[in-house]
N, CA, C and O atoms as a GROMACS GRO file, in nm:
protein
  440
    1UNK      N    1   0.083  -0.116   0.000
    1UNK     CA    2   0.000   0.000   0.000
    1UNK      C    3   0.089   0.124   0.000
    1UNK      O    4   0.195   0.137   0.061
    2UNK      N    5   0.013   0.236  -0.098
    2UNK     CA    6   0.121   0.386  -0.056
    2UNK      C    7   0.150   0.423   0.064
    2UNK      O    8   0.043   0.412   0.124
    3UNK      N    9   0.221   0.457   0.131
    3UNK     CA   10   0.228   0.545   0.224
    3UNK      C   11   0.203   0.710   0.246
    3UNK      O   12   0.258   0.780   0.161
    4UNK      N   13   0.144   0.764   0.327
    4UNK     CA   14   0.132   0.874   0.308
    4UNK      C   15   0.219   0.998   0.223
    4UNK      O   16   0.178   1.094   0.157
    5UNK      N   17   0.340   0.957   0.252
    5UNK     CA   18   0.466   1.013   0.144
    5UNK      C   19   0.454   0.978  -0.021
    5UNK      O   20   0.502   1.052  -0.107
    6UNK      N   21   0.377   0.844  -0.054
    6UNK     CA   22   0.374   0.766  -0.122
    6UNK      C   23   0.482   0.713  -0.181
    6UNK      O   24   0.538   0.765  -0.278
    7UNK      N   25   0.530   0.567  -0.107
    7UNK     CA   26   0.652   0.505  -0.112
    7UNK      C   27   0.542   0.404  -0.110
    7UNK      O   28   0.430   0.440  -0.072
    8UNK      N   29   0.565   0.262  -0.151
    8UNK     CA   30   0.508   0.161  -0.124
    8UNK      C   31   0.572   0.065  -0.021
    8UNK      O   32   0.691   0.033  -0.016
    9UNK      N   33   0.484   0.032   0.048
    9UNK     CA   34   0.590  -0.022   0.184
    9UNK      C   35   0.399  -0.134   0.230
    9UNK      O   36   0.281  -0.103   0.246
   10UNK      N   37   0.490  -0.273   0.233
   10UNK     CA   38   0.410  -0.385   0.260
   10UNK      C   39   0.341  -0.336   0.428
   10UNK      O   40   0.233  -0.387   0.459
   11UNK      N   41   0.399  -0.254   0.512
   11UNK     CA   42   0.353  -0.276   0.686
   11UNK      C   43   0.302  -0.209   0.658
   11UNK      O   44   0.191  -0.258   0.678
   12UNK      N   45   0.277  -0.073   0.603
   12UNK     CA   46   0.188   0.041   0.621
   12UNK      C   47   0.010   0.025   0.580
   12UNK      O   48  -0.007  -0.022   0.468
   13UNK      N   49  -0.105   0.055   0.651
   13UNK     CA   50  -0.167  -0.003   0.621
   13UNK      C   51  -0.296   0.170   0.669
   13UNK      O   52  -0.299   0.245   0.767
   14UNK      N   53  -0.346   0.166   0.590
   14UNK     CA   54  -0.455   0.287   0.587
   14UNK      C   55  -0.618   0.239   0.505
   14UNK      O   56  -0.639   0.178   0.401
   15UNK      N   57  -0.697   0.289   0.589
   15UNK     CA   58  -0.820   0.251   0.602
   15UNK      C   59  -0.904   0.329   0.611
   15UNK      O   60  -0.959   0.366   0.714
   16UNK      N   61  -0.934   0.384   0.438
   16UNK     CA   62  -1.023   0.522   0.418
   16UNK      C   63  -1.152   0.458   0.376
   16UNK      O   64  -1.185   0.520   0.275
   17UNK      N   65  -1.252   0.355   0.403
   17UNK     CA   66  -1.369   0.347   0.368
   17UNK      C   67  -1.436   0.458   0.447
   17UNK      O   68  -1.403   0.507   0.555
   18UNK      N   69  -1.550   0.490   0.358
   18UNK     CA   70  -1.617   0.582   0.397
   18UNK      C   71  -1.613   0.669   0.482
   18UNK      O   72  -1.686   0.685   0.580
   19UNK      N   73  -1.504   0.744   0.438
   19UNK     CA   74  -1.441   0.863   0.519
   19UNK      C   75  -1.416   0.806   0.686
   19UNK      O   76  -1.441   0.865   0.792
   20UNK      N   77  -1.365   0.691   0.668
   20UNK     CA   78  -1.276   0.688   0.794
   20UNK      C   79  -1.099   0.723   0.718
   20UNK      O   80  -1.048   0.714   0.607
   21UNK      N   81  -1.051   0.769   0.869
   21UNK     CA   82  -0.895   0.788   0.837
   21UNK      C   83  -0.827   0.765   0.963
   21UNK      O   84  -0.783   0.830   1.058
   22UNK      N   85  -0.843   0.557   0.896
   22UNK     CA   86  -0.710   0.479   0.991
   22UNK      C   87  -0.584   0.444   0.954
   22UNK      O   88  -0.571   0.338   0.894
   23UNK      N   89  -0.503   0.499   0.974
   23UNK     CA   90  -0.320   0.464   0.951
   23UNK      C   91  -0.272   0.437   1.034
   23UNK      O   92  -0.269   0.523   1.123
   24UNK      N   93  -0.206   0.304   1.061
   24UNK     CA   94  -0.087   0.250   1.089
   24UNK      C   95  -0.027   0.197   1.045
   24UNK      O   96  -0.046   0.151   0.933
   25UNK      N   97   0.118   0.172   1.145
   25UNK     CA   98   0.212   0.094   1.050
   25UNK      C   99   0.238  -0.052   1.102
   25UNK      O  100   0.323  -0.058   1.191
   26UNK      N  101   0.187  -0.157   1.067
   26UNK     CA  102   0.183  -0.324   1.084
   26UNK      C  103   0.366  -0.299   1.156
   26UNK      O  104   0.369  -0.324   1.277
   27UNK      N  105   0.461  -0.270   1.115
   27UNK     CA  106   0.567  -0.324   1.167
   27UNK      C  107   0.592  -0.281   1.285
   27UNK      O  108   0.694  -0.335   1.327
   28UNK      N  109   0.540  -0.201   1.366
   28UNK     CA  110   0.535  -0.144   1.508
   28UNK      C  111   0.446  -0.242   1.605
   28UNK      O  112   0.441  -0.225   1.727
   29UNK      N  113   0.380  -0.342   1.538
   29UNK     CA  114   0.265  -0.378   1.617
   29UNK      C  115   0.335  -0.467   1.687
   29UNK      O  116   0.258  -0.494   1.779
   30UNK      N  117   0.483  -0.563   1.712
   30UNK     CA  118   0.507  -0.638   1.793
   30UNK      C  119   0.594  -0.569   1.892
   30UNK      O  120   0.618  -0.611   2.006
   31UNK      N  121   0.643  -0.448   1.833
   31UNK     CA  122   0.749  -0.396   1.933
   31UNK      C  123   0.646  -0.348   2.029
   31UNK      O  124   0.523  -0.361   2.024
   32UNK      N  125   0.749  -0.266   2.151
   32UNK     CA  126   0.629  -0.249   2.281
   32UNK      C  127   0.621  -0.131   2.262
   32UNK      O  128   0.720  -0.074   2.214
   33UNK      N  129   0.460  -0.031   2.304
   33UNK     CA  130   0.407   0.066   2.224
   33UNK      C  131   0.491   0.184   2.309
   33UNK      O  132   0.420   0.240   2.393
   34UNK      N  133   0.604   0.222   2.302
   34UNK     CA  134   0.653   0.334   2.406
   34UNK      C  135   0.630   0.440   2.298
   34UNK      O  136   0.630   0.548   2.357
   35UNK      N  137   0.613   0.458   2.182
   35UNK     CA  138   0.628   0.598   2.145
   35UNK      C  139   0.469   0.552   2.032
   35UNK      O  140   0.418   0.446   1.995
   36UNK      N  141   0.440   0.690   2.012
   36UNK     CA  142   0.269   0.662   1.896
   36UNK      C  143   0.354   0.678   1.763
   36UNK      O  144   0.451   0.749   1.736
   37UNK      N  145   0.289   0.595   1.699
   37UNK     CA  146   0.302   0.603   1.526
   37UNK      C  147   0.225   0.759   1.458
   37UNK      O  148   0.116   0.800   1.497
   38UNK      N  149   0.296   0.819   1.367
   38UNK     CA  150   0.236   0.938   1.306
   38UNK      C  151   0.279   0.918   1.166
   38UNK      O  152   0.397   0.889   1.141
   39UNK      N  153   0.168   0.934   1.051
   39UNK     CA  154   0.243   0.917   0.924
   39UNK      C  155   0.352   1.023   0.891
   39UNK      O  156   0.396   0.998   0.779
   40UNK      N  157   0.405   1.117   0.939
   40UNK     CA  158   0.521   1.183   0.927
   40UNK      C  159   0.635   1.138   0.953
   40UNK      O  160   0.729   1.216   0.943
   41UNK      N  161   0.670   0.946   1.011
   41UNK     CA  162   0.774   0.910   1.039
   41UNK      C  163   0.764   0.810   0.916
   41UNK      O  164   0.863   0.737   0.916
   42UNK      N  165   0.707   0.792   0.846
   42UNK     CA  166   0.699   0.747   0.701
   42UNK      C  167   0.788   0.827   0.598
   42UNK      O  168   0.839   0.755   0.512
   43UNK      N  169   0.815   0.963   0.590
   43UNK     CA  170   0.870   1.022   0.511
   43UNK      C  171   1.030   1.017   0.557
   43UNK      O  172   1.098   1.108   0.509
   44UNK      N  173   1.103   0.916   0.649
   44UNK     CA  174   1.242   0.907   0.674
   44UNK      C  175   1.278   0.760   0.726
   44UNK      O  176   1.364   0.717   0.802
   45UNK      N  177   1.165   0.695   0.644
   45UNK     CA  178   1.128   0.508   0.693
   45UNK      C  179   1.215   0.473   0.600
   45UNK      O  180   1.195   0.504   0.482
   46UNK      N  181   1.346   0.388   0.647
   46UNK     CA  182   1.371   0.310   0.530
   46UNK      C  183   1.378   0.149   0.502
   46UNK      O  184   1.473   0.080   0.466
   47UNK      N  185   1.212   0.108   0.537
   47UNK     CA  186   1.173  -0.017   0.492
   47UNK      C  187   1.155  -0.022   0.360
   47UNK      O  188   1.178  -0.118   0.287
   48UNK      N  189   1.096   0.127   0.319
   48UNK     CA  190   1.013   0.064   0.143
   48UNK      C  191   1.185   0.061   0.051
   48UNK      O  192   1.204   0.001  -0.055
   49UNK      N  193   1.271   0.126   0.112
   49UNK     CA  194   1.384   0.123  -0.002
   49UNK      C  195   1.449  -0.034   0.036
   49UNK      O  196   1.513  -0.099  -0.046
   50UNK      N  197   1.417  -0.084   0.186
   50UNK     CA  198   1.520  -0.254   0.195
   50UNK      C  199   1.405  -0.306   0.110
   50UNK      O  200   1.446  -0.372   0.014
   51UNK      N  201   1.290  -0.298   0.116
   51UNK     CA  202   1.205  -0.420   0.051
   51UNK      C  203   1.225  -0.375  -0.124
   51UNK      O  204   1.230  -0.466  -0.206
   52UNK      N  205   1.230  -0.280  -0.153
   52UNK     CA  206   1.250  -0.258  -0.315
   52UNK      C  207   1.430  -0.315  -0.332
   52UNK      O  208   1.462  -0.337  -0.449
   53UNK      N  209   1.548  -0.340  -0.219
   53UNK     CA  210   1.703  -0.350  -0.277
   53UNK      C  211   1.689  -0.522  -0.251
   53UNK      O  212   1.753  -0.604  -0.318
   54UNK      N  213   1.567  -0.569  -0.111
   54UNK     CA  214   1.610  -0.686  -0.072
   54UNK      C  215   1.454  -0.777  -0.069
   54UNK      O  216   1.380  -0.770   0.029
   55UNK      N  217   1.423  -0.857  -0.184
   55UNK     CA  218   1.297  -0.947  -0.160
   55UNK      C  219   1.382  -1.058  -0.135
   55UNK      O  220   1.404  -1.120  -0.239
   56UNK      N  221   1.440  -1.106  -0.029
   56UNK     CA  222   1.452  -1.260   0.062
   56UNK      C  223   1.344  -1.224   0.120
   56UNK      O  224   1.300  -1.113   0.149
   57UNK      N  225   1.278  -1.406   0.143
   57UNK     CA  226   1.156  -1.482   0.237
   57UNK      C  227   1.189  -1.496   0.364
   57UNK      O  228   1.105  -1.491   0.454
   58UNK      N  229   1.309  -1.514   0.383
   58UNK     CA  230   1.362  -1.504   0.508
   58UNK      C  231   1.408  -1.383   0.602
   58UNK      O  232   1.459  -1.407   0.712
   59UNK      N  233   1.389  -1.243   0.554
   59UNK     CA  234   1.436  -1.153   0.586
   59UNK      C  235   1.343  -1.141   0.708
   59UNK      O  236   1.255  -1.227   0.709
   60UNK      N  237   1.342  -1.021   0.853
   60UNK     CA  238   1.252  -1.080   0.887
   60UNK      C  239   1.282  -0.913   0.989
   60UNK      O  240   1.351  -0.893   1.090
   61UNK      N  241   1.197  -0.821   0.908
   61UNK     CA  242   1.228  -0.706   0.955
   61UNK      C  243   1.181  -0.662   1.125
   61UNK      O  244   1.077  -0.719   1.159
   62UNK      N  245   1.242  -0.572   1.231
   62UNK     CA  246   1.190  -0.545   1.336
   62UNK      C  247   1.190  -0.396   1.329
   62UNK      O  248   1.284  -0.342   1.271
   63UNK      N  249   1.084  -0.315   1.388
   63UNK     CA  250   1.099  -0.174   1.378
   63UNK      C  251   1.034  -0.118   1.525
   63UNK      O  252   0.946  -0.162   1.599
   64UNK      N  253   1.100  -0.031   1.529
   64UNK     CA  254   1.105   0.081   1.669
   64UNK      C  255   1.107   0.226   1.617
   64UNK      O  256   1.179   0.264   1.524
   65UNK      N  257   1.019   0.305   1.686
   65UNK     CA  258   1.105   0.432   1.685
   65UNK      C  259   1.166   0.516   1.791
   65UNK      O  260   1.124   0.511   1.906
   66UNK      N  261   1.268   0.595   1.752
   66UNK     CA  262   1.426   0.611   1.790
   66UNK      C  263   1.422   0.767   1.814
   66UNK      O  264   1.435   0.838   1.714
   67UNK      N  265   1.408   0.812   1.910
   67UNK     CA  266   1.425   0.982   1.903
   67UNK      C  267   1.596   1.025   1.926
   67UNK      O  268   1.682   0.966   1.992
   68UNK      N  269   1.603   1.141   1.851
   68UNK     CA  270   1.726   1.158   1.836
   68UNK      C  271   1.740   1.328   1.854
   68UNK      O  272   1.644   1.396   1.819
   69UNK      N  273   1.854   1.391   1.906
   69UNK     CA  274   1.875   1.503   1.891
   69UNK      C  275   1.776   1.558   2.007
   69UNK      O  276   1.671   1.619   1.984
   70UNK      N  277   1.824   1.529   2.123
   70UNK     CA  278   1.788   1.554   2.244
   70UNK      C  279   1.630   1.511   2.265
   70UNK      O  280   1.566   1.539   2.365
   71UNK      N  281   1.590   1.452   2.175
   71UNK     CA  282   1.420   1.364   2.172
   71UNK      C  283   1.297   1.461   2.125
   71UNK      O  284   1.178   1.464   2.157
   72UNK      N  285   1.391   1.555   2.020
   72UNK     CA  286   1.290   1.614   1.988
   72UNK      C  287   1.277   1.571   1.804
   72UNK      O  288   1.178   1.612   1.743
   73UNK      N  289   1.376   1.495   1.738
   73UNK     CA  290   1.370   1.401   1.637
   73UNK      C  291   1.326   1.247   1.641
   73UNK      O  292   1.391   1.147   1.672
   74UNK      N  293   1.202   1.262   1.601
   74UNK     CA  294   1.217   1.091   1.575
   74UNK      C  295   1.176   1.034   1.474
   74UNK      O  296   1.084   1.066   1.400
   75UNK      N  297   1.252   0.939   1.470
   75UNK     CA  298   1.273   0.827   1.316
   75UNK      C  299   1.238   0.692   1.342
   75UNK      O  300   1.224   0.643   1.454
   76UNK      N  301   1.228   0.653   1.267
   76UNK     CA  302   1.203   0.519   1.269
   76UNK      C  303   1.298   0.435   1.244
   76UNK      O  304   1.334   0.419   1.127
   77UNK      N  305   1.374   0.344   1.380
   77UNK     CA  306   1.472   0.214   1.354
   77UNK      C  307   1.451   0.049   1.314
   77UNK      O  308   1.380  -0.031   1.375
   78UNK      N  309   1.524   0.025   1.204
   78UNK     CA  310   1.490  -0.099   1.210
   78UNK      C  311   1.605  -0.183   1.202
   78UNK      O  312   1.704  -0.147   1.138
   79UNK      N  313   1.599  -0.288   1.259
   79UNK     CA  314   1.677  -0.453   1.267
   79UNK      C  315   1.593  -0.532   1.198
   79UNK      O  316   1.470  -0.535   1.197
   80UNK      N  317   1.708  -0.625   1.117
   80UNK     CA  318   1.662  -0.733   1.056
   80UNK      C  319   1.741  -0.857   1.110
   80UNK      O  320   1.853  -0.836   1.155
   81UNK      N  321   1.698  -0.968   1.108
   81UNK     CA  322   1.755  -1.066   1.117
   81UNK      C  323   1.665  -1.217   1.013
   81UNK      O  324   1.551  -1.212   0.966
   82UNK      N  325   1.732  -1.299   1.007
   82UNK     CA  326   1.721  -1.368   0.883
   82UNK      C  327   1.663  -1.533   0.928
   82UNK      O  328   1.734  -1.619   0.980
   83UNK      N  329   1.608  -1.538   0.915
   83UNK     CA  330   1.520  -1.692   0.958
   83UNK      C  331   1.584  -1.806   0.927
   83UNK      O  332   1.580  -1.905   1.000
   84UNK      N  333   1.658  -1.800   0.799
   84UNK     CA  334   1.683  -1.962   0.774
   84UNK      C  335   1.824  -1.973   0.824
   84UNK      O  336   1.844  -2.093   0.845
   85UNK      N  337   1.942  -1.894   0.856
   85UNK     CA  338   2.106  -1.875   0.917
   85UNK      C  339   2.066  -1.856   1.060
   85UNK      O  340   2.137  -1.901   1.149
   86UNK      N  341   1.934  -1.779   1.091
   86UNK     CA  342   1.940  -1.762   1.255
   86UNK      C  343   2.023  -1.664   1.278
   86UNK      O  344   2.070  -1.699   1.387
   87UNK      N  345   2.073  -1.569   1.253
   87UNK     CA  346   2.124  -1.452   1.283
   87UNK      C  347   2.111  -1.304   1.236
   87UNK      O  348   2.044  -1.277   1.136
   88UNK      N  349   2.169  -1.218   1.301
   88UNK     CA  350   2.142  -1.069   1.268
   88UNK      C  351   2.220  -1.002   1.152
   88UNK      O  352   2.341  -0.987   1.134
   89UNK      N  353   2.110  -0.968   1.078
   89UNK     CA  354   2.170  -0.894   0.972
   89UNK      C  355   2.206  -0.753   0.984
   89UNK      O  356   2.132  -0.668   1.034
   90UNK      N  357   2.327  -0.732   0.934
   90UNK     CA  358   2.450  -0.612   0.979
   90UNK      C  359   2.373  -0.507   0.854
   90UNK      O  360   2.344  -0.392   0.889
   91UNK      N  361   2.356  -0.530   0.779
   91UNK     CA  362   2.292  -0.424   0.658
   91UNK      C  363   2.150  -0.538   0.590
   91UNK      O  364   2.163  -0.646   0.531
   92UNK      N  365   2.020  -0.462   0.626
   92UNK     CA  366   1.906  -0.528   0.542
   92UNK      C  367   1.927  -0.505   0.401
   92UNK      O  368   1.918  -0.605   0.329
   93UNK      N  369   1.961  -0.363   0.335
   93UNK     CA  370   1.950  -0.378   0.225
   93UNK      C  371   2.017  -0.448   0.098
   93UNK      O  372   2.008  -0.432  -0.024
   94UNK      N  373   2.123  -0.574   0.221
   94UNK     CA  374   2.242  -0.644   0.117
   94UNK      C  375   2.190  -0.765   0.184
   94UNK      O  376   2.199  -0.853   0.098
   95UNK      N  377   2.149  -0.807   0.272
   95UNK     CA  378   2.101  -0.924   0.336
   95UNK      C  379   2.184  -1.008   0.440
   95UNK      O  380   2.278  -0.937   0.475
   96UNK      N  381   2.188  -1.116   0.497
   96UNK     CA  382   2.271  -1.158   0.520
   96UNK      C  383   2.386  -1.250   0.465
   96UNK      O  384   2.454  -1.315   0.544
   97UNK      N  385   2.409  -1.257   0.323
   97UNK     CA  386   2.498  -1.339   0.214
   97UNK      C  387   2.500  -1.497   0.237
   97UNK      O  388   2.562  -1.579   0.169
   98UNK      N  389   2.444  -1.514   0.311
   98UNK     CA  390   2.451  -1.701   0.302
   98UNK      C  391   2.280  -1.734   0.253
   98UNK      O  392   2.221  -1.836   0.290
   99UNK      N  393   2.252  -1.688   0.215
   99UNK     CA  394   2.026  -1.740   0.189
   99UNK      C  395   2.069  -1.725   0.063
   99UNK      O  396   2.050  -1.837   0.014
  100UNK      N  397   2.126  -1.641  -0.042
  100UNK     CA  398   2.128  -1.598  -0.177
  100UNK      C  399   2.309  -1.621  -0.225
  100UNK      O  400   2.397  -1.535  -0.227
  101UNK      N  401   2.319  -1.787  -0.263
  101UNK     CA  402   2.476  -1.729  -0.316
  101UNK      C  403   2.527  -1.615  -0.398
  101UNK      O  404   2.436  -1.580  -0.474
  102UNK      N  405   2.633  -1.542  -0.415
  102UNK     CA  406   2.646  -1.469  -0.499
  102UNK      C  407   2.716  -1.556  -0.640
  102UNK      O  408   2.803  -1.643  -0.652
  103UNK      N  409   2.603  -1.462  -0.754
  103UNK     CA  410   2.639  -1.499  -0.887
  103UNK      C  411   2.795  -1.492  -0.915
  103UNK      O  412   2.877  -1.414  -0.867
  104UNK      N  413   2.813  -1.593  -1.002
  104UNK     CA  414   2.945  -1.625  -1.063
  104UNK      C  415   3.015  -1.553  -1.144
  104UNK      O  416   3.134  -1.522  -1.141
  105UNK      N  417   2.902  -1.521  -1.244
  105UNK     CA  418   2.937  -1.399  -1.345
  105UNK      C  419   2.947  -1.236  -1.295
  105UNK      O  420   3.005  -1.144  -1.353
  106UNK      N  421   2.881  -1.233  -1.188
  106UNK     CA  422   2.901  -1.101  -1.101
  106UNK      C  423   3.072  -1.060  -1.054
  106UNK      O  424   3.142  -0.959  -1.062
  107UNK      N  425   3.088  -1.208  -1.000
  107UNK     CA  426   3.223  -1.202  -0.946
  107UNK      C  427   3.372  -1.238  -1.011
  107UNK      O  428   3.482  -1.250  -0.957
  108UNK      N  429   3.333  -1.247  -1.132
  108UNK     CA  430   3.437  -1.260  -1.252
  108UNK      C  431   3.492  -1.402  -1.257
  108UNK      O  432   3.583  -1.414  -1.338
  109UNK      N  433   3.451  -1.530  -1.179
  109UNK     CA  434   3.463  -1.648  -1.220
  109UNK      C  435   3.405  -1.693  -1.295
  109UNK      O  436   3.286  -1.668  -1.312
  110UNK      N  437   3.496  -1.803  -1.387
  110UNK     CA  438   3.412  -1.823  -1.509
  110UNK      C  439   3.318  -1.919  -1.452
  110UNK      O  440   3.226  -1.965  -1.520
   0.00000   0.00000   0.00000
């Protein structure tokens, strides 16, 4: 679904039947609710750019948000970690390199 910025991003989820106006964002719903969701932390989210660099099945995104700059900035953080290796991924938008070998011809072996 768009996001209010309009980025397409799978968690974001808005619910305008008949002039209702419900937005949230699905990937906040397991973390614990310490701060409120506002679609203005959509416009510095960078889930819709890992899910457009990284479609693995196993990816297995977590999101928080993160105030910064004495807590009067806040953004939205996310961790990934990877289901089928069992560990934490250091960069989502490259993955964790063991789920997807890297191509042969990429890497100049014949």
């Amino acid at each position: 679904m768009l996001t209010p910025v309009g980025k397409e991003c799978r968690y974001f989820y808005g619910d305008y039947f008949r002039g209702r106006k419900r937005e949230e964002c699905r990937l906040l719903l397991d973390s614990a609710p310490q701060e409120t969701w506002t679609p203005d932390l959509c416009r510095t989210c960078p889930v819709p750019a890992i899910q457009q660099a990284n479609a693995c099945e196993h990816l297995v995104l977590k999101g928080t948000i993160d105030r910064r700059l004495l807590g009067l900035m806040r953004r939205m953080a996310v961790a990934a970690d990877c289901r089928k290796c069992d560990c934490t991924v250091a960069d989502p938008q490259i993955g964790c390199g063991q789920c997807h070998p890297a191509l042969t011809f990429l890497e100049g072996n014949p």
